[in-house]
C-alpha positions, 0 to 999 in steps of 0.5 A: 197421801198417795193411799188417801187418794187413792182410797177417795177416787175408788170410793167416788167410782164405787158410790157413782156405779152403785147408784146405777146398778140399784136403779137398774135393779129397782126398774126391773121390780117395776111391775109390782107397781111401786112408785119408787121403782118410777122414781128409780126409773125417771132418775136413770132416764132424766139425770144425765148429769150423773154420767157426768159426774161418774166419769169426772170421778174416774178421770180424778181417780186416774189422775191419782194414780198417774201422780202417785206412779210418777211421784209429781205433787199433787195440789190441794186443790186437787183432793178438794176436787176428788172430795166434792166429786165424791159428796156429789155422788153419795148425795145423789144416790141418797136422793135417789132413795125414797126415804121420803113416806109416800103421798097418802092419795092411794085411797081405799073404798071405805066400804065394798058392796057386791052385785047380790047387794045392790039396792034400787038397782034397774037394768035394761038388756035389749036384743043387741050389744054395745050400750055406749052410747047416752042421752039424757034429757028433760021434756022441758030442756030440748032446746036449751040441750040443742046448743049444750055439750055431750051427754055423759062426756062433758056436761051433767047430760041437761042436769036431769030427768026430771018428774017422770018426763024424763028420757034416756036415749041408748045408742047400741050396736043396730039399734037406738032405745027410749027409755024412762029415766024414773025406771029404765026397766019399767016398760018395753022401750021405744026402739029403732033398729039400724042394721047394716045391710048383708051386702055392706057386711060383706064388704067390709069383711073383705076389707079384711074386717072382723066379722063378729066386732067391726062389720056391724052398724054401732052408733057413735052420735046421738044427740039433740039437733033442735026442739023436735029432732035428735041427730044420730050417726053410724059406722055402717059397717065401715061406711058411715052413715047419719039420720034425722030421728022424728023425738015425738014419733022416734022413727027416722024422719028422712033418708040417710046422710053421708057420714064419712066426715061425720063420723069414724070408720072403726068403732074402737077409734077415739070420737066426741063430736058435738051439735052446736046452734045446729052446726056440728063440731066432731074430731076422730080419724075418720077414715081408717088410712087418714089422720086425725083431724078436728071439723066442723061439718055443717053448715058448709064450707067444712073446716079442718086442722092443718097438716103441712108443713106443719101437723096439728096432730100427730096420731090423737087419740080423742075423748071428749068435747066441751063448749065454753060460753065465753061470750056470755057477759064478755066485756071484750066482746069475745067469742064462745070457745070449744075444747077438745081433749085427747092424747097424742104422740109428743114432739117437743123437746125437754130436759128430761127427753122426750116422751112417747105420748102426752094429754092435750087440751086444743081450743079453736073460737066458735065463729072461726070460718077460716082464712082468706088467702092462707088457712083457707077452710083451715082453723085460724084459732087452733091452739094446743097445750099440754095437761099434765098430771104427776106425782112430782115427788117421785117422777110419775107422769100419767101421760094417757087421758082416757075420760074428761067431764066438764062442771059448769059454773054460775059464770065460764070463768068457773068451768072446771074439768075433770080427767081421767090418766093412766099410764103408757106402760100396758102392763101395769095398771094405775089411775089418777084423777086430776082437776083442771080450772079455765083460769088456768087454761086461759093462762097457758094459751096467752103465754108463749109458743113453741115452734118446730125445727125444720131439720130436726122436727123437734119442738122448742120455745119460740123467743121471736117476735109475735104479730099483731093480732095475737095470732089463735085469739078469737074476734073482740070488740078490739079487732072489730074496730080495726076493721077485722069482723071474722077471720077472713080480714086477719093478716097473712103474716098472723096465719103464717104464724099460726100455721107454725105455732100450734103448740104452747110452751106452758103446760097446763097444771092441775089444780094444787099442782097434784093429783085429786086421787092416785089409785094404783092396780086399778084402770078408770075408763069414764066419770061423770061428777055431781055438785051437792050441798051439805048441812055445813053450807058447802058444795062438794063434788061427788065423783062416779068413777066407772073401771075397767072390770065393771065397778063403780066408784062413789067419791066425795072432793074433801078439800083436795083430796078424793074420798071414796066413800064405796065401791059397788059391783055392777056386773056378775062378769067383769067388763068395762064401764063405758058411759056415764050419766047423772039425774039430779032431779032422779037422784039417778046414775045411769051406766052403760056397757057392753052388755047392758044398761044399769040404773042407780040411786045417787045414795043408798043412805037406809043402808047405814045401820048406826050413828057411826056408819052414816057419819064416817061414810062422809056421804053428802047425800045422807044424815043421821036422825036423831029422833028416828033412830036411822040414817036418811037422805038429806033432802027427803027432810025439810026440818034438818035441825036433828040431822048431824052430818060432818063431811071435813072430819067424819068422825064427829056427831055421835059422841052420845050416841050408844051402840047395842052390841050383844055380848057372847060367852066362851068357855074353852078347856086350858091349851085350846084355841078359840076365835073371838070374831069382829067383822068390821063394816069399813075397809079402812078402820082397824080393830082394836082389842082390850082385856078387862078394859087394858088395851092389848099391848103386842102380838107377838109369836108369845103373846097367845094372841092373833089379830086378823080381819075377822076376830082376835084369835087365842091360841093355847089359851091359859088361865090368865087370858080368861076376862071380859074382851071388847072389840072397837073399830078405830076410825078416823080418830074415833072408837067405835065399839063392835062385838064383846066376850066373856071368856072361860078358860077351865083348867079340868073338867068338873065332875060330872053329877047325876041328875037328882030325881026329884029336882026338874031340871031348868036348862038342858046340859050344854058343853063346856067348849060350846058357846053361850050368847049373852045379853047382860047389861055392860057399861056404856052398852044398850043389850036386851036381857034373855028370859030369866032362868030359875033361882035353883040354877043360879045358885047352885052353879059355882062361879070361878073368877066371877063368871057364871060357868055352864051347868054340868056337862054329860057323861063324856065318852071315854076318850081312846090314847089311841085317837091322839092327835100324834097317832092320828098324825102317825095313821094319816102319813102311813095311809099316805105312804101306803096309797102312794106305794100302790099308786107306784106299783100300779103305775109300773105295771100298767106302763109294762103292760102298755109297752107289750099291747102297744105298737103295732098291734094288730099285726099277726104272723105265723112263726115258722113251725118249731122243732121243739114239741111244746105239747102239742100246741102252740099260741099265735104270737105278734109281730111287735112283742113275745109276750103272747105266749112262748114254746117251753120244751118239757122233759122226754120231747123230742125234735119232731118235724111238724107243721101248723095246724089251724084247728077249730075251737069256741076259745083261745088255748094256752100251752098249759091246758089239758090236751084232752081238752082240744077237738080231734085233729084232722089228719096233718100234711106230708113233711115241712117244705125247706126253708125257700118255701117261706114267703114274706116270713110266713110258712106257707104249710097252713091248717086246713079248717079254718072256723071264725070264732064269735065274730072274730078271727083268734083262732087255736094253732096246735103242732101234729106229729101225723104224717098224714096229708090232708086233701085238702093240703095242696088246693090251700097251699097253692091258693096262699102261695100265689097270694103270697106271690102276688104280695112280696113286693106290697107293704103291709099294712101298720095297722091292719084289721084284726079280721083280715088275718 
């Protein structure tokens, strides 16, 4: 029983660590990006149970084993224990493992189209930088775009461009641009340059500002002020500035505003703002050393967020505005609202840890105008809660709100947003798209509060009283009958609450609680979203997704899931997408960058070639003809009762419809390869192969087949495998059909015949592993038929296996055993080695080489004379290396004392030339000196001729048996020997020039 127990405890232990040793191991695989590996990673953080349980396993296994050591019974109830324990861990390491498929929201572009195919694409590139910043607008809407949300952020920029009256305004580094929405690239634009003057350039760079990025004048605000002006701010150089700009003349109409409170300080800091009855709503962190905050800075006096004692907003990052019009048919009698959007770093406390930064959604009421005695020029409706966008199934929060949109509905109970998520971790690169409702926000700020904890400062449920009014409620018909006409008459004991109560507990969930798309490995930046009815009466979303490396994604929401139906290429060089506007009445999308402005049809529908193409694209915008034969945008036509169209299934409408597919021919010797090639349009259909009408069943090492993403490969083709082979690509549940061949495989060459004289050939010879295209007539295909060729041909041809084999190849030349594929082998490996062995011995002689001539080159001394006669010459020698030339005594020498000689020559000599060949020696010195008379080890008995040769100093030394002085021996000798003097105690120099020795 002891044993049992024993064995129980050490498996609970063993089972409990083993589930946090694989956790830990699937948290370090991570930066694959596996949602399991997350899923592994918020168990290890969230699960704070399993320490429990683990422990309670070791404190039973010691129990077992203290009872089996002193012998005391144990109780049943005791092993009923250990046995619970250890069901508890195996099943939550088995919860742990993700046994479970995963969601199909990773969804891949159905097609791919690159910046060389682009169609109807215009682009616009002044002379700055930064296209950041849109506008877009129609000549009819100008008022009612004065009070509307921000362009390219919050709303479908006005609707549209309408009839060529429309126009897109471009906010850039230094400069603002009119351009034409039909055609942004059609004529010179209208431009007003705003540059930051020298003086404030240096001023910011001695604010320790980069140069080439932030000491420049980039416009963040651009939008419609009332019916004749727009209002545009600045960063100025990190002192922000704003103006007035004349729409008709487009000129700046009046001097420049303090934009301090108006506009960020740093161009890379988050920012949306928005013009409201000409009153402006604006939230960043305006100045580099401030903290965010959320204003409205016109008309005065200004309103702000709170920061003590408790702060609204902890280091947010904004992204977008939008305005609500609430008031509008309000039965209550309620205010318009404003929400902003933005992530921030999380305080509240949950169950599974806190969490570095959260995505948030802040409401305040339009005509909030502050407290009387408390909240003075403080918001008294600010209010803010989480959104929250997960994979639940596996633990993935996407906590970084990076774009938002706004779709307005027919009434403000409609509203619907759109954001864009990421991750926190930097290294790893994940999107998803998540879709939230008003309703659902509406819910979340009537809920219950959070409140702070003084000492700790973090954040929990809130279970107290709440005063009446609500406390962030806007004015209603209610308050207005209690006397409270504006947020100056609410109560003390409301604002106090509010001041402490900004945060709700709830957290806004997206709609069907999921994710529309998940899309790993890639990073979204902004979207703008289009409402467009199809043939089947429905509207759908169509979503233009801007990333990271400058593509564009074009998806359709098809009932709670995002289908992208291509992905287009907008930049030769990779760079961000940062804004995004939509035409409807253009049919347009315009997108901006850092390097320029690109225009873009809403749908390219001619580029769909068949049936199947334009249907399984799923695309709202375009319909197969019937009658013409070609895919077209739908509202180019009014009779749509030829159009077919399925936007649910894709995959249905084309039943009747036949596809020409031309049929080749391949004729290919026994123990050949051949590659069958079926390029398939669609990413996301996968092909499908058959041999005389049986599907090919298995690709295995044995099969002789290959199935890759541009044909069916036959590797070492046998008889059997000759037949008619068809390609179909399957997609969505359909069969579509591709490519088909008829293929030859010969088991010998036929004779070769010569050609008769008297009957003219028909055809020239073709090769027998060449390829032929054919047109024949195959069932349930459309093909045209090639010229006929002559009956003579055709009936003298032989026809194995109900082919038509080629006419009769030419003489082959005689084919060498020697040119083998195992000899040619044999002959590559041994030129290899034979090159690798010269490249060796090249190597180590240019290293001996370097190691002699390298150092200290250029030092030169003159060695003491020697004794040993080595014909009379001798070769000045280095300092650094002996390699120069060596003094080898030949026979019948004997040890004469003699000195150096410097003698004359056009050239170097060598110790092996002839003697005859050398000048005439003058006559040589009396005797060597002793050996004192050596300075800085050089003899100081020189030659008395001295000559530069060509320019340079490599002179010929020989060694003179005369014993003859020449005059001029002492008058050198005593030059040098005062020189040498003078030099004892002076450094040579390393490396001094040649021409000085």
């Amino acid at each position: 029983m002891c044993k049992v127990r024993d064995l129980i405890s050490f498996l609970s232990v063993l089972c409990c660590w083993g589930r946090i040793v694989i956790i830990q191991l699937c948290h370090e695989s991570c930066a694959y990006f596996n949602p399991t590996c997350f899923h592994w990673k918020e168990h290890a953080l969230k699960r704070e149970t399993t320490d429990h349980i683990c422990s309670g396993a070791m404190r039973g296994a010691s129990v077992a084993r203290l009872s089996s050591r002193t012998g005391l019974p144990v109780m049943a109830t005791h092993d009923a224990l250990l046995l619970l324990v250890l069901w508890l861990c195996c099943v939550s390491a088995w919860g742990g493992y993700p046994f479970r498929p995963p969601l199909e929201l990773d969804v891949t572009p159905r097609t791919t189209v690159f910046a060389s195919g682009l169609l109807g694409c215009e682009r616009f590139q002044g002379s700055v930088v930064n296209y950041s910043t849109l506008l877009l607008e129609e000549k009819g809407e100008r008022v009612e775009k004065a009070g509307e949300a921000q362009g390219g952020e919050e709303g479908e920029a006005g609707g549209a461009a309408g009839g060529g009256g429309g126009v897109l305004y471009v906010g850039a580094r230094g400069a603002v641009y009119a351009l034409q929405a039909n055609n942004i690239s059609a004529s010179p634009p209208r431009t007003i340059e705003w540059e930051a003057p020298v003086d404030q350039k240096k001023q910011c760079l001695n604010k320790g500002r980069d140069n080439k990025t932030e000491c420049f004048n980039h416009i963040r605000f651009l939008q419609r002020f009332n019916s004749t002006h727009l209002y545009t701010c600045g960063t100025h150089a990190f002192k922000p500035l704003c103006a007035y700009i004349d729409a008709d003349k487009f000129q700046i109409s009046s001097g420049f505003e303090e934009g301090r409170e108006k506009c960020p300080y740093d161009p890379a800091k988050g920012y949306t703002g928005l013009l409201i009855d000409e009153q402006m709503y604006t939230a960043t962190q305006y100045e580099f050393r401030s903290s965010p905050d959320i204003k409205r800075n016109s008309p005065t006096p200004t309103i702000k967020t709170e920061e003590a004692p408790t702060r609204w907003l902890l280091e947010a990052d904004f992204v977008g505005s939008a305005l609500v019009r609430e008031s509008l048919n309000s039965s209550v009698g309620d205010d318009d609202k404003i929400y902003f959007f933005f992530t921030e770093k999380s305080q509240e406390q949950t169950a599974f840890g806190g969490q570095g930064r959260v995505a948030r959604v802040a409401r305040i009421c339009k005509g909030d105008r502050g407290g009387h005695l408390t909240l003075q020029r403080k918001w008294t409706s600010f209010l803010k809660a989480r959104l929250t966008c997960s994979l639940h199934d596996y633990q993935l929060h996407f906590n970084v709100l990076r774009s938002i949109f706004t779709i307005r509905g027919v009434s403000a109970q409609d509203t619907l947003f759109y954001g864009i998520f990421g991750l926190e971790w930097k290294n790893v690169k994940a999107s998803a798209i998540c879709q939230y409702s008003i309703g659902d926000m509406w819910q979340v700020f009537e809920g219950p509060y959070m409140e702070s904890q003084d000492t700790s400062f973090k954040w929990s449920e809130y279970t107290g009283k709440t005063p009446e009014p609500r406390p962030g409620s806007c004015i209603t018909d209610r308050l207005r009958a209690k006397g409270m006409n504006s947020s100056f008459d609410l109560p003390d004991d409301v604002l106090h609450f509010v001041r402490r109560h900004p945060l709700m507990f709830q957290q806004v969930q997206p709609r069907l609680q999921r994710p529309l798309l998940f899309k790993r490995s890639t990073d979204y930046t902004q979207l703008a979203v289009h409402s467009q009815p199809a043939l089947d009466g429905h509207t759908y979303s169509v979503l233009f997704i801007g990333t990271d490396e400058g593509w564009l994604h074009r998806a359709v929401e098809v009932e709670g899931h995002l289908h992208i139906i291509e992905e287009l290429q907008l930049f030769e060089q990779a760079q961000p997408v940062d804004s995004i506007v939509i035409s409807g009445t253009q049919r347009s999308v315009y997108v901006g960058s850092a390097s320029e402005v690109v225009q873009l049809p809403m749908s390219t529908c001619g580029r769909y070639a068949s049936c199947y193409d334009c249907v399984f694209s799923r695309d709202p915008f375009c319909a197969w003809d019937g009658d013409g034969e070609q895919c077209v945008e739908v509202s180019t036509h009014s009779d749509r009762s030829n159009l077919t169209q399925d936007i649910q299934q894709g995959n249905r409408g084309c039943e009747n419809e036949t596809a020409d597919v031309l049929q080749r021919r391949r004729s290919v010797m026994q123990g050949d390869d051949v590659l069958l090639q079926c390029e398939l349009s669609s990413n996301v259909a996968s092909p499908e192969w058959t041999l005389d009408g049986v599907r090919l069943q298995g690709y295995g090492l044995d099969s002789g087949f290959r199935v890759g993403t541009d044909g069916l490969l036959l590797i070492s083709v046998r008889p059997e495998q000759s037949g008619h082979y068809r390609c179909f690509a399957l997609e969505n549940g359909a069969r579509m059909p591709m490519a088909a061949y008829e293929v030859a495989v010969l088991t010998e060459r036929p004779p070769v015949h010569p050609p008769d004289p008297a009957v003219e050939p028909t055809q020239p010879p073709e090769d027998l592993a060449g390829t032929e295209d054919l047109t024949t007539q195959q069932p349930g295909l459309h093909t045209s038929r090639p010229p006929s060729q002559s009956s003579t041909s055709s009936a003298t041809r032989p026809q194995p296996h109900s082919l038509t084999p080629p006419p009769p190849a030419p003489p082959l030349l005689p084919r060498s055993d020697f040119l083998s594929l195992k000899n040619m082998e044999a002959m590559y490996l041994s030129l290899v080695t034979i090159l690798g062995g010269l490249c060796l011995v090249l190597t180590v002689v240019l290293l001996y080489v370097g190691f002699c001539v390298s150092g200290r080159r250029g030092k030169y001394s003159l060695s003491r004379a020697q004794r040993h006669r080595c014909g009379g010459a001798l070769e000045l020698r280095t300092v650094s290396s002996h390699c120069n030339g060596t003094c080898r005594p030949g026979r019948g020498d004997s040890h004469v004392d003699g000195l150096l000689q410097i003698v004359p020559g056009e050239g170097q000599a060598s110790p092996n030339k002839d003697h005859a060949l050398l000048p005439p020696a003058p006559p040589l010195p009396p005797p060597p000196v002793t050996e004192a008379e050596f300075a800085n080890g050089l003899a100081a008995t020189l030659p008395s001729v001295l000559r530069k040769m060509n320019g340079n100093s490599y002179v010929l030394l020989r060694q003179s048996e005369s014993e003859s002085t020449s005059p001029l021996y002492y008058s050198f000798t005593e030059e040098l020997s005062r020189i040498l003097e003078k030099r004892k105690h002076t450094q040579l120099v390393s490396k001094p020039d040649e021409s000085s020795v």
